[in-house]
PyMOL Python script that loads the backbone (N, CA, C, O; Angstrom):
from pymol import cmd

cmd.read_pdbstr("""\
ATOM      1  N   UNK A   1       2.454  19.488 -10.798  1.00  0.00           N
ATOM      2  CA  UNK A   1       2.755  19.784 -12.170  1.00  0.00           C
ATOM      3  C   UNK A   1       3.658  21.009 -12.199  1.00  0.00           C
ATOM      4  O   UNK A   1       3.304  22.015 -11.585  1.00  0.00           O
ATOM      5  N   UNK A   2       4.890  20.982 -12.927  1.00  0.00           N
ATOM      6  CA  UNK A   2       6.065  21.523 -13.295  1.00  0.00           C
ATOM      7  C   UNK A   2       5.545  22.383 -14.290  1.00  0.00           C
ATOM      8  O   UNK A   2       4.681  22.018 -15.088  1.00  0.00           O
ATOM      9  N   UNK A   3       6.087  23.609 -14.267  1.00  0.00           N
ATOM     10  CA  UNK A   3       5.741  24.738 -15.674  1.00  0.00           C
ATOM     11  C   UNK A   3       7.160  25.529 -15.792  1.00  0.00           C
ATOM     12  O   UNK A   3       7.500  26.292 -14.888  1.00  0.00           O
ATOM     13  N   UNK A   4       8.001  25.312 -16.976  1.00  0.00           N
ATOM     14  CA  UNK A   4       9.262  25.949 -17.148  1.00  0.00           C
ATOM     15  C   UNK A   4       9.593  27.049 -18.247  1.00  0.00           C
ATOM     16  O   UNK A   4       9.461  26.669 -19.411  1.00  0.00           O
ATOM     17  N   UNK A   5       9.926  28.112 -18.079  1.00  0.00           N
ATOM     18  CA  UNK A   5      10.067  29.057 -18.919  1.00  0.00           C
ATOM     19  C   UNK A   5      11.656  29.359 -19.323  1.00  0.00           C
ATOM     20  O   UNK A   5      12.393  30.030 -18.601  1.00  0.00           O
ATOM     21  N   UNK A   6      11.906  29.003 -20.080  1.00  0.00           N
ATOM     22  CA  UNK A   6      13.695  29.183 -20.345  1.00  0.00           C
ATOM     23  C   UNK A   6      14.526  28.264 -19.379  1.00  0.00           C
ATOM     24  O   UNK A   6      15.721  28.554 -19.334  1.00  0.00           O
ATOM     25  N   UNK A   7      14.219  27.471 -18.791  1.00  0.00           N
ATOM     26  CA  UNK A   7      15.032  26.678 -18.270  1.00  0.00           C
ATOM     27  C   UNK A   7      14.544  26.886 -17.117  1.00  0.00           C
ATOM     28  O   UNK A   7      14.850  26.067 -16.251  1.00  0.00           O
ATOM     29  N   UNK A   8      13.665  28.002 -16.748  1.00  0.00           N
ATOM     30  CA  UNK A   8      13.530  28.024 -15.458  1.00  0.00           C
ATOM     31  C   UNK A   8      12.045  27.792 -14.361  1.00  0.00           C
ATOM     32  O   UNK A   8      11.020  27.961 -15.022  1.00  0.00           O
ATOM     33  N   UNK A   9      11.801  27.500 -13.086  1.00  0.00           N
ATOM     34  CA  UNK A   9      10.730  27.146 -12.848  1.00  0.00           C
ATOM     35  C   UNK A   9      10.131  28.370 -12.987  1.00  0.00           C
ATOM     36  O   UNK A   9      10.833  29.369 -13.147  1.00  0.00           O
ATOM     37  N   UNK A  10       8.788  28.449 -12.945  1.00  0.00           N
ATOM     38  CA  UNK A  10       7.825  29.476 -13.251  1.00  0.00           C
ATOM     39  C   UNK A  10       6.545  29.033 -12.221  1.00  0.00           C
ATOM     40  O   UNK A  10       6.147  29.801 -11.346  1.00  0.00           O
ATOM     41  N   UNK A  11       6.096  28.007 -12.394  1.00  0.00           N
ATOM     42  CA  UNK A  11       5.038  27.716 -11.810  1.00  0.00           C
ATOM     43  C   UNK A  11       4.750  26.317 -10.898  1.00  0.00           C
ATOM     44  O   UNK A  11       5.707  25.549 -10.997  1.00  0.00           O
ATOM     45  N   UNK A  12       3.991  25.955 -10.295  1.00  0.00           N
ATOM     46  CA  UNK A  12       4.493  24.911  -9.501  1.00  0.00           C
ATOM     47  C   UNK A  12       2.416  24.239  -8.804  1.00  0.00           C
ATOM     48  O   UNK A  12       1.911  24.759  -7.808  1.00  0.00           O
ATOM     49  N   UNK A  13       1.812  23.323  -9.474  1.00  0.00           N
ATOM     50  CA  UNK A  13       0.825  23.773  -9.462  1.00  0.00           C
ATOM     51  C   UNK A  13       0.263  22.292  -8.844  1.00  0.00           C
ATOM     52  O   UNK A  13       0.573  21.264  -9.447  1.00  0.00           O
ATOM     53  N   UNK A  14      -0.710  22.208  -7.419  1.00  0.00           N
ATOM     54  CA  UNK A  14      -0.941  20.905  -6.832  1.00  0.00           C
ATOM     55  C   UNK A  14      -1.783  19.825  -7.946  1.00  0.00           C
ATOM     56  O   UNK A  14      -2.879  19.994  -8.480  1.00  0.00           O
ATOM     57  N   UNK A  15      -0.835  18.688  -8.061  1.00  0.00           N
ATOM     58  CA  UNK A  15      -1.828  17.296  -9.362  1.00  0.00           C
ATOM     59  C   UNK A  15      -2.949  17.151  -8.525  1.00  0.00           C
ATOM     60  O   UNK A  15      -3.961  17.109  -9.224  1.00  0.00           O
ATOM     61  N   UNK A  16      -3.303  17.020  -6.836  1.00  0.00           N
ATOM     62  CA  UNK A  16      -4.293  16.601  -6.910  1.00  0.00           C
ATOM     63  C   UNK A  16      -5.734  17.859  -6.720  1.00  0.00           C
ATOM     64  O   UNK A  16      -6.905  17.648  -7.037  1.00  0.00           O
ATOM     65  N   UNK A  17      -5.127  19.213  -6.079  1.00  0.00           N
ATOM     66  CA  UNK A  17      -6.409  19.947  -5.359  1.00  0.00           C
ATOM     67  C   UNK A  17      -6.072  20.957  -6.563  1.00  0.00           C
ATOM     68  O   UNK A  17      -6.826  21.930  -6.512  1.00  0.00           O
ATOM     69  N   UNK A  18      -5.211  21.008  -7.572  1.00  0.00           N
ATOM     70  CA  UNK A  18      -5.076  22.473  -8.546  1.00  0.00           C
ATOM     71  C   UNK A  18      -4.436  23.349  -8.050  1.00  0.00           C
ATOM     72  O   UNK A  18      -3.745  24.117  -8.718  1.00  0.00           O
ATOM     73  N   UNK A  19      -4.563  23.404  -6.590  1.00  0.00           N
ATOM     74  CA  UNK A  19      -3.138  25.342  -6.248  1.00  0.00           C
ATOM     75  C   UNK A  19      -2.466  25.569  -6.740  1.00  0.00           C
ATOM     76  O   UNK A  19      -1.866  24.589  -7.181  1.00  0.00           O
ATOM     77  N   UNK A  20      -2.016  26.638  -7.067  1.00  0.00           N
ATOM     78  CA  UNK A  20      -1.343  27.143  -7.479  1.00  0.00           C
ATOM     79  C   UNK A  20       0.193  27.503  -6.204  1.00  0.00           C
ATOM     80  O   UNK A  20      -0.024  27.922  -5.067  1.00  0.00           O
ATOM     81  N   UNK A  21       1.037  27.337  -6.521  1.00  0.00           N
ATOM     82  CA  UNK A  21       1.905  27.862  -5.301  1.00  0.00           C
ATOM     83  C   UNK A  21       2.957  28.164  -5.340  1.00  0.00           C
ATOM     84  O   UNK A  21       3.724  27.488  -6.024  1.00  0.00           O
ATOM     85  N   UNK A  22       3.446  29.324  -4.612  1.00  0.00           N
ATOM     86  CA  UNK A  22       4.035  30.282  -4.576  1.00  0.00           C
ATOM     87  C   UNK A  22       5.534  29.657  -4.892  1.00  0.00           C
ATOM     88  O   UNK A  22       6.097  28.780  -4.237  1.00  0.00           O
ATOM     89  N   UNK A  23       6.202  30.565  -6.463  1.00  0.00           N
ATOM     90  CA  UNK A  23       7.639  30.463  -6.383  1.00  0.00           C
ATOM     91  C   UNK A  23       7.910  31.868  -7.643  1.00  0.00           C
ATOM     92  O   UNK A  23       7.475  32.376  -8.676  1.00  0.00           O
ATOM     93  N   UNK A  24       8.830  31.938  -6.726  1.00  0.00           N
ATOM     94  CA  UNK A  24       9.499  33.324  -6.894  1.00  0.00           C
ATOM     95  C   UNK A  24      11.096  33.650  -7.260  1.00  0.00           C
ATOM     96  O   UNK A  24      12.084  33.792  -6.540  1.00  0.00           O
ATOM     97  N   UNK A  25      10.945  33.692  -8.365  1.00  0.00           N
ATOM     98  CA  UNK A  25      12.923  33.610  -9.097  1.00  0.00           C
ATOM     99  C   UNK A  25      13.411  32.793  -8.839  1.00  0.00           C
ATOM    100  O   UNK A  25      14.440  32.794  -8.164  1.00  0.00           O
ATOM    101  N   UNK A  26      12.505  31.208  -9.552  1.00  0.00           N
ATOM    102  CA  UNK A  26      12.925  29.664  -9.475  1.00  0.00           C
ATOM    103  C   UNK A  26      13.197  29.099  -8.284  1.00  0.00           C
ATOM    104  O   UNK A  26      13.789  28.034  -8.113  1.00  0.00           O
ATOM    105  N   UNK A  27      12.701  29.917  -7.350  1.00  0.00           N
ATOM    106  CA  UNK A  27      12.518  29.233  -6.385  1.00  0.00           C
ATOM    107  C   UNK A  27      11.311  29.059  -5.470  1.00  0.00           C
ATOM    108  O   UNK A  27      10.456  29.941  -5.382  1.00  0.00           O
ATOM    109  N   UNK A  28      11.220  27.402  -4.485  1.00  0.00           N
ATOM    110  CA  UNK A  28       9.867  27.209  -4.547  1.00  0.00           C
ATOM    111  C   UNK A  28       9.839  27.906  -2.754  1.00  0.00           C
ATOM    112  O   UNK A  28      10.758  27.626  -1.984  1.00  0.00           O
ATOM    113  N   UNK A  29       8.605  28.844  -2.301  1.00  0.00           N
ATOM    114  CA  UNK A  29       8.335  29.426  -1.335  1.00  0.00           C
ATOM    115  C   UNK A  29       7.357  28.906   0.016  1.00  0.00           C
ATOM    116  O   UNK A  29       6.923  29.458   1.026  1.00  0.00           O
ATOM    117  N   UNK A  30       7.295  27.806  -0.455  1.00  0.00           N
ATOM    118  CA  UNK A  30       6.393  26.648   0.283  1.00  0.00           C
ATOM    119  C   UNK A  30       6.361  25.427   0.075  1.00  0.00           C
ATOM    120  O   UNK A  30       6.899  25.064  -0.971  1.00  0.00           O
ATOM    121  N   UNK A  31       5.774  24.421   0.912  1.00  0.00           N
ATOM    122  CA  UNK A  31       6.076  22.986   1.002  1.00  0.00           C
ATOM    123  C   UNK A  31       5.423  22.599  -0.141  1.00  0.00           C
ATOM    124  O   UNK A  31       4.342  22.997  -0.576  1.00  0.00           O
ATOM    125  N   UNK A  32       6.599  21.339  -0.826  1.00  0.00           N
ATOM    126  CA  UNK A  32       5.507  20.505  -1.814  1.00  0.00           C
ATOM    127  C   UNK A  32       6.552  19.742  -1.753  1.00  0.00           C
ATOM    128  O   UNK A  32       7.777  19.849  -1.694  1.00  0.00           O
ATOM    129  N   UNK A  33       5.365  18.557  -1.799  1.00  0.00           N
ATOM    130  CA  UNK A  33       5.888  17.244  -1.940  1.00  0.00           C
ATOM    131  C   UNK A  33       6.213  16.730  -3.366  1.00  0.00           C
ATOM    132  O   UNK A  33       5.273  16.200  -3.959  1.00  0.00           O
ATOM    133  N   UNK A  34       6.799  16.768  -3.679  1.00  0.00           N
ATOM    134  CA  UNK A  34       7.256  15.980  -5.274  1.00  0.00           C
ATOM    135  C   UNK A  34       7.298  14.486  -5.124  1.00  0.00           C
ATOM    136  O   UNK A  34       7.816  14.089  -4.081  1.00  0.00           O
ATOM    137  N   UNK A  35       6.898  13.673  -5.881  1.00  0.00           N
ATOM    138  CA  UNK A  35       7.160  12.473  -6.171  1.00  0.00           C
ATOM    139  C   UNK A  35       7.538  11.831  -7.732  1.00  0.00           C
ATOM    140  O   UNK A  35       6.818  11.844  -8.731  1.00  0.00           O
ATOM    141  N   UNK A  36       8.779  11.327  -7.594  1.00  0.00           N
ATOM    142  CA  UNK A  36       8.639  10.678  -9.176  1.00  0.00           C
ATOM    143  C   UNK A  36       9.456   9.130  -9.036  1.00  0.00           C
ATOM    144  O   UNK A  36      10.313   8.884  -8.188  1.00  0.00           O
ATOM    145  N   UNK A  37       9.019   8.292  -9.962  1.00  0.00           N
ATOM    146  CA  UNK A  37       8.617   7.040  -9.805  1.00  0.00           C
ATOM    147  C   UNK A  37       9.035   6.356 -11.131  1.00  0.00           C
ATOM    148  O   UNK A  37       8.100   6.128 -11.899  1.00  0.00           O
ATOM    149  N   UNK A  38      10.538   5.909 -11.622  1.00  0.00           N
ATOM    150  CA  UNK A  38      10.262   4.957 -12.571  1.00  0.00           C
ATOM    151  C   UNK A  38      10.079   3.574 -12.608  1.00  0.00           C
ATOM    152  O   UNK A  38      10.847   2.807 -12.028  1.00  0.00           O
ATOM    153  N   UNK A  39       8.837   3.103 -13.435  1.00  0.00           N
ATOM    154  CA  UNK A  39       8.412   1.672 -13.234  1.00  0.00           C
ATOM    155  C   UNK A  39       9.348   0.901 -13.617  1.00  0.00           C
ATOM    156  O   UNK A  39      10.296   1.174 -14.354  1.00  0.00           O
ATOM    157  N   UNK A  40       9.002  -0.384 -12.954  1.00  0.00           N
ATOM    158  CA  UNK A  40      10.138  -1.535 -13.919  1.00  0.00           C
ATOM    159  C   UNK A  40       9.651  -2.785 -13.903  1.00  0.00           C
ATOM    160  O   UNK A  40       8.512  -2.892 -13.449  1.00  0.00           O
ATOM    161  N   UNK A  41      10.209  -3.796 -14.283  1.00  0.00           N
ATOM    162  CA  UNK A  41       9.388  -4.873 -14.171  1.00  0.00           C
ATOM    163  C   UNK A  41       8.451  -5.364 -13.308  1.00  0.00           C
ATOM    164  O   UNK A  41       7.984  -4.639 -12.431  1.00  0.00           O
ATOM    165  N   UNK A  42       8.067  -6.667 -13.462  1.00  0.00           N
ATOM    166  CA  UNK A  42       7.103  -7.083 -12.574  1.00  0.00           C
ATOM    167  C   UNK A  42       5.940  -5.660 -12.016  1.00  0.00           C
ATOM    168  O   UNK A  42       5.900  -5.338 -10.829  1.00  0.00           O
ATOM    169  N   UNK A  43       5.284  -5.122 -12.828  1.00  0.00           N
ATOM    170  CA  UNK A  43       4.305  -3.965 -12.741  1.00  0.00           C
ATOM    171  C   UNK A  43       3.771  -3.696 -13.647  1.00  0.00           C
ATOM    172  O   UNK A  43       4.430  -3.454 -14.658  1.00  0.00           O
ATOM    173  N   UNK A  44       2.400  -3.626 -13.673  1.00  0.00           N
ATOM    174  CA  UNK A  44       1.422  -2.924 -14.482  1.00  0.00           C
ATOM    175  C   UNK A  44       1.816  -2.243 -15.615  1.00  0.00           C
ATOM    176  O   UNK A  44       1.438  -2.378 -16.779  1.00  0.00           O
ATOM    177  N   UNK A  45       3.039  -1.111 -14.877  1.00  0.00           N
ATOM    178  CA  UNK A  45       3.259  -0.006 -15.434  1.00  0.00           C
ATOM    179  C   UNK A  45       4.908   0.476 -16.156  1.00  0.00           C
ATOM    180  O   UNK A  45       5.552   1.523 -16.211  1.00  0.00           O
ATOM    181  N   UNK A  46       5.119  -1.075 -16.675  1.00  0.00           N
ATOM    182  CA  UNK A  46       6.954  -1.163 -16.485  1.00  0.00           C
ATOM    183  C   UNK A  46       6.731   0.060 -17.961  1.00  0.00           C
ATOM    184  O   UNK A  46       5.807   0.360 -18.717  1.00  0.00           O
ATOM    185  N   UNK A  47       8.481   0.557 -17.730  1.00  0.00           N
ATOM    186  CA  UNK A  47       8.681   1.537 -18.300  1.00  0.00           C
ATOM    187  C   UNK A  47       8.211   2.915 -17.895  1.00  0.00           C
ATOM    188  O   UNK A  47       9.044   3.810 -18.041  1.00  0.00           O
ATOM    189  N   UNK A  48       7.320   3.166 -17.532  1.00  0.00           N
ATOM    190  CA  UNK A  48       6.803   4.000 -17.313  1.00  0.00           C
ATOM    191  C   UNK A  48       7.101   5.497 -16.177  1.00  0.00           C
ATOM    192  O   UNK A  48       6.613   5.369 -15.054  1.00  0.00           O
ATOM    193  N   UNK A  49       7.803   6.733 -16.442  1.00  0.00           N
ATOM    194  CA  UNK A  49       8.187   7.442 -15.302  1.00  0.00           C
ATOM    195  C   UNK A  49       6.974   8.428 -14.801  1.00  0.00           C
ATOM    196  O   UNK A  49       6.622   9.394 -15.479  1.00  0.00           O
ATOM    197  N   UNK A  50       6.410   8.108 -13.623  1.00  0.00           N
ATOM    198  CA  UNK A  50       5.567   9.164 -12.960  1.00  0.00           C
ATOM    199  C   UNK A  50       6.438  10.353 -12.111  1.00  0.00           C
ATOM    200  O   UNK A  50       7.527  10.306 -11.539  1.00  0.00           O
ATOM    201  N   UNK A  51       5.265  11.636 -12.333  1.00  0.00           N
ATOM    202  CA  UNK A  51       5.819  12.674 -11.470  1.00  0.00           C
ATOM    203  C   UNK A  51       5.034  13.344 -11.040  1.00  0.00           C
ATOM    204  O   UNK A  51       4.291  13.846 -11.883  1.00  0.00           O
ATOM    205  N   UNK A  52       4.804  13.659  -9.776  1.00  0.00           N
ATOM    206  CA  UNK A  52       3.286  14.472  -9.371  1.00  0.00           C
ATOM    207  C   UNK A  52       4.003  15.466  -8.112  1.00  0.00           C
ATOM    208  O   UNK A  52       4.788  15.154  -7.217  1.00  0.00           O
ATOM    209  N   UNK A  53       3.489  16.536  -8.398  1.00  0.00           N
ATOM    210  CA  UNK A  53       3.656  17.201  -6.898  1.00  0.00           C
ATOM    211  C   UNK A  53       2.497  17.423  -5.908  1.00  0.00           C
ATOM    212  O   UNK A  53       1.416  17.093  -6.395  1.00  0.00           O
ATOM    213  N   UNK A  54       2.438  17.845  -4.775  1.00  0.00           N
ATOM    214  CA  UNK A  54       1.440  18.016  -3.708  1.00  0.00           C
ATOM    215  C   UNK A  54       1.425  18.909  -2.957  1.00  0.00           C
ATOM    216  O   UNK A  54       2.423  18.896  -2.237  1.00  0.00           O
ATOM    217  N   UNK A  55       0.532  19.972  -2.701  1.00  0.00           N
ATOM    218  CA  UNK A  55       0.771  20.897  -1.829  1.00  0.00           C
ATOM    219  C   UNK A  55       0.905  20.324  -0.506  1.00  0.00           C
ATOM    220  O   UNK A  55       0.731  19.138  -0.225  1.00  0.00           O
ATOM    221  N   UNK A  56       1.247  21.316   0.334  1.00  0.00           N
ATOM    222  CA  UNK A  56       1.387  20.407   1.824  1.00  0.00           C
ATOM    223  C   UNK A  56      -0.043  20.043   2.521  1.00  0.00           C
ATOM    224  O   UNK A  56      -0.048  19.106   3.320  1.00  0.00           O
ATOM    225  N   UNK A  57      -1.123  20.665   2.285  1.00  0.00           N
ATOM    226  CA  UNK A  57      -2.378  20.326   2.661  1.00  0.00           C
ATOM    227  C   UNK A  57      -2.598  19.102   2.056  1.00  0.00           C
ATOM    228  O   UNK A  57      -2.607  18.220   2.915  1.00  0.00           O
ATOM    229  N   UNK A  58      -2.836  18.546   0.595  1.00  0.00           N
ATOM    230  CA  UNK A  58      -2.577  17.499   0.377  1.00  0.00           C
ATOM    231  C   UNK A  58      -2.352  16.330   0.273  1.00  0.00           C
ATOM    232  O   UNK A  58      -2.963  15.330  -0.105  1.00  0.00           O
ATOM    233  N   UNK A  59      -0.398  16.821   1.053  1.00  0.00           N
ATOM    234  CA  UNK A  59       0.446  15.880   1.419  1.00  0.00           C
ATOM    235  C   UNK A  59      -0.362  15.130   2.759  1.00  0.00           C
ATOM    236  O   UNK A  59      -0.517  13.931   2.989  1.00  0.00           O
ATOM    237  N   UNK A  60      -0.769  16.229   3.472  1.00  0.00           N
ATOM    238  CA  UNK A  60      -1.400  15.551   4.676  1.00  0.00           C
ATOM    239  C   UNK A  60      -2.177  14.678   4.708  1.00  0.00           C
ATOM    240  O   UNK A  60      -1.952  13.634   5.321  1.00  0.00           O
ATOM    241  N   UNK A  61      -3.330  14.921   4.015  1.00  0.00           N
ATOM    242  CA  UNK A  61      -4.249  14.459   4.043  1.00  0.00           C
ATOM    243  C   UNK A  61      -4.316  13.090   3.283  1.00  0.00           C
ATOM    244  O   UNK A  61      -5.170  12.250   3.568  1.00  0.00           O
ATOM    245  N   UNK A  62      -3.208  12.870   2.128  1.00  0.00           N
ATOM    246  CA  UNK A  62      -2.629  11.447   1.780  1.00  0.00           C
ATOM    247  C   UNK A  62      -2.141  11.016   2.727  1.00  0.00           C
ATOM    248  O   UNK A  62      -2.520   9.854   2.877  1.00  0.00           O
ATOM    249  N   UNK A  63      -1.384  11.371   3.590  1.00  0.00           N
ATOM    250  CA  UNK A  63      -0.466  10.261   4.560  1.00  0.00           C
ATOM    251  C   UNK A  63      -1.393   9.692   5.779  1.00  0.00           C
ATOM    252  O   UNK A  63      -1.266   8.545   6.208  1.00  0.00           O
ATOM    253  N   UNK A  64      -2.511  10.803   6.376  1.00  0.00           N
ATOM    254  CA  UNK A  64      -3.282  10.397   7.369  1.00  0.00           C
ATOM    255  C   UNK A  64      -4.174   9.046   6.682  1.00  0.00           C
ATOM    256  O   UNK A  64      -4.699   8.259   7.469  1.00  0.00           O
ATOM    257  N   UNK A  65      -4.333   8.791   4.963  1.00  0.00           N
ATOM    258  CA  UNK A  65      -4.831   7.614   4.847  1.00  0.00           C
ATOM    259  C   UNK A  65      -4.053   6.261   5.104  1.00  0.00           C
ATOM    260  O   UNK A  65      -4.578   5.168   5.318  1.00  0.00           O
ATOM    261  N   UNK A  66      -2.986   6.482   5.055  1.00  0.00           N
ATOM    262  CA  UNK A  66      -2.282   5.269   4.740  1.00  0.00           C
ATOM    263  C   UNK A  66      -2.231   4.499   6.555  1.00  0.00           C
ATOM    264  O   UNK A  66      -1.882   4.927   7.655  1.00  0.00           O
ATOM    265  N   UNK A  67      -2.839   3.075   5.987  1.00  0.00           N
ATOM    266  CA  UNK A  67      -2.765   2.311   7.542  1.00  0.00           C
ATOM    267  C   UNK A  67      -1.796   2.373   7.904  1.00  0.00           C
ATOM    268  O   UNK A  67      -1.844   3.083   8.908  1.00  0.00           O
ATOM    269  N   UNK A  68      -0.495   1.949   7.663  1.00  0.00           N
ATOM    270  CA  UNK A  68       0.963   2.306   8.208  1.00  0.00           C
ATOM    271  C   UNK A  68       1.575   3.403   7.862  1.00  0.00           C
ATOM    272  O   UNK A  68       2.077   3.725   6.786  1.00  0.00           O
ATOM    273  N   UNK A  69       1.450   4.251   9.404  1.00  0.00           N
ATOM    274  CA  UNK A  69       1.845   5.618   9.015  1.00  0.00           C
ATOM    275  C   UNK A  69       2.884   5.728   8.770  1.00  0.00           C
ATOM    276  O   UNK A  69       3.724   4.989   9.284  1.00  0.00           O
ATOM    277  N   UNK A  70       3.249   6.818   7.778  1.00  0.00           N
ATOM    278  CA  UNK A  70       4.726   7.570   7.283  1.00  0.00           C
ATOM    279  C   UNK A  70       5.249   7.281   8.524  1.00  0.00           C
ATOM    280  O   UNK A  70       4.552   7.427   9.528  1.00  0.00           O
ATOM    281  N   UNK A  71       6.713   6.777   8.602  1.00  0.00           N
ATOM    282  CA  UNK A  71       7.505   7.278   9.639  1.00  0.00           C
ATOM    283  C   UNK A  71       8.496   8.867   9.501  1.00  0.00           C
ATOM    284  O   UNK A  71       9.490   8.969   8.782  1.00  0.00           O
ATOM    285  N   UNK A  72       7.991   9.863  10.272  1.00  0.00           N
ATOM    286  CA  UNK A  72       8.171  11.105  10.538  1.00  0.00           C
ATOM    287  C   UNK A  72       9.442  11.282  11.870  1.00  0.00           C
ATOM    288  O   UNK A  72       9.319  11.047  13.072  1.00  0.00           O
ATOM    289  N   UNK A  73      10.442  11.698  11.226  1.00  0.00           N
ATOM    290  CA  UNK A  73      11.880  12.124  11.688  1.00  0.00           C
ATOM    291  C   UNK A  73      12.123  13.850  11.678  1.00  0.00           C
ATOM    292  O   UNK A  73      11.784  14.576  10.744  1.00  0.00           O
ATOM    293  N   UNK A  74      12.777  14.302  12.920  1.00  0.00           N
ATOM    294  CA  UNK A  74      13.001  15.634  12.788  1.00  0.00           C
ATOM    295  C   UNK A  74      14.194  16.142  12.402  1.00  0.00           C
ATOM    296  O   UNK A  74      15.098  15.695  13.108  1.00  0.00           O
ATOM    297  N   UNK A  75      14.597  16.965  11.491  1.00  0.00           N
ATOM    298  CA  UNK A  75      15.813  17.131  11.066  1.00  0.00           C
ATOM    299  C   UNK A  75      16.203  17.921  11.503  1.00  0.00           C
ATOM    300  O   UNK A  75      15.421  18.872  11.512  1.00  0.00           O
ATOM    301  N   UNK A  76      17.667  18.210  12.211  1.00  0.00           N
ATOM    302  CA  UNK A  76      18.002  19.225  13.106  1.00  0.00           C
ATOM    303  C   UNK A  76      19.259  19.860  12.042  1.00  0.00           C
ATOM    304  O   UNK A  76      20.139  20.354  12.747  1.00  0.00           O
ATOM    305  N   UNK A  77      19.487  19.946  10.996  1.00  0.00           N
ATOM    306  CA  UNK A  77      19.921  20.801  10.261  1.00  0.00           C
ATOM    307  C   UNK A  77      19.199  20.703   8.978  1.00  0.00           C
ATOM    308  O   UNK A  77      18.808  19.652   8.469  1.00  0.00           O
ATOM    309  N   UNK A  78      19.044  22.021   8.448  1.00  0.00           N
ATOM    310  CA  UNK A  78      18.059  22.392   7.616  1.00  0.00           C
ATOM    311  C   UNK A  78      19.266  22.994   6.351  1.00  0.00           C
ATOM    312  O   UNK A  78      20.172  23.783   6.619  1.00  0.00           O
ATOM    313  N   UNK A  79      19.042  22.490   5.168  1.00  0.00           N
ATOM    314  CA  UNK A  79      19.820  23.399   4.230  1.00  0.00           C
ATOM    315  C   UNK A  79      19.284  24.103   3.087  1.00  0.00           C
ATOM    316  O   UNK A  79      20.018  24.813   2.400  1.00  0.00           O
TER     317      UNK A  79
END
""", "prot")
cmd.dss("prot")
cmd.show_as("cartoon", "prot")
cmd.util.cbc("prot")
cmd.orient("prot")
């Protein structure tokens, strides 16, 4: 969950465990996973835009559920 003050980020807070986490003059100081999702046909949920963020503890602990694991790539330039 997104919190904006004048246009700008302010707060940055985990949808599923509540943390709070660290960002400092709109910018974010640690890992989070963002996800957003607009539905469309053929779904439950057409129309519909989701957006959730995740701290990186979290993030982990979602991906270690999934039977087919994330495929995980190392990026050798960082920007």
């Amino acid at each position: 969950m997104r919190k904006y003050e004048n246009d700008k980020l302010i707060k940055i807070i985990c949808n599923k465990c509540g943390r709070k986490m660290s960002v400092d003059m709109d910018i974010v100081k640690e890992g989070v996973c963002t996800v957003e999702k607009d539905w469309g046909y053929f779904s439950g949920k057409d129309g519909e835009h989701h957006q959730f963020d995740l701290c990186e503890e979290c993030y982990d602990a979602w991906i270690k559920s999934f039977v087919i694991p994330a495929e995980i790539r190392e990026n050798t330039e960082l920007i």
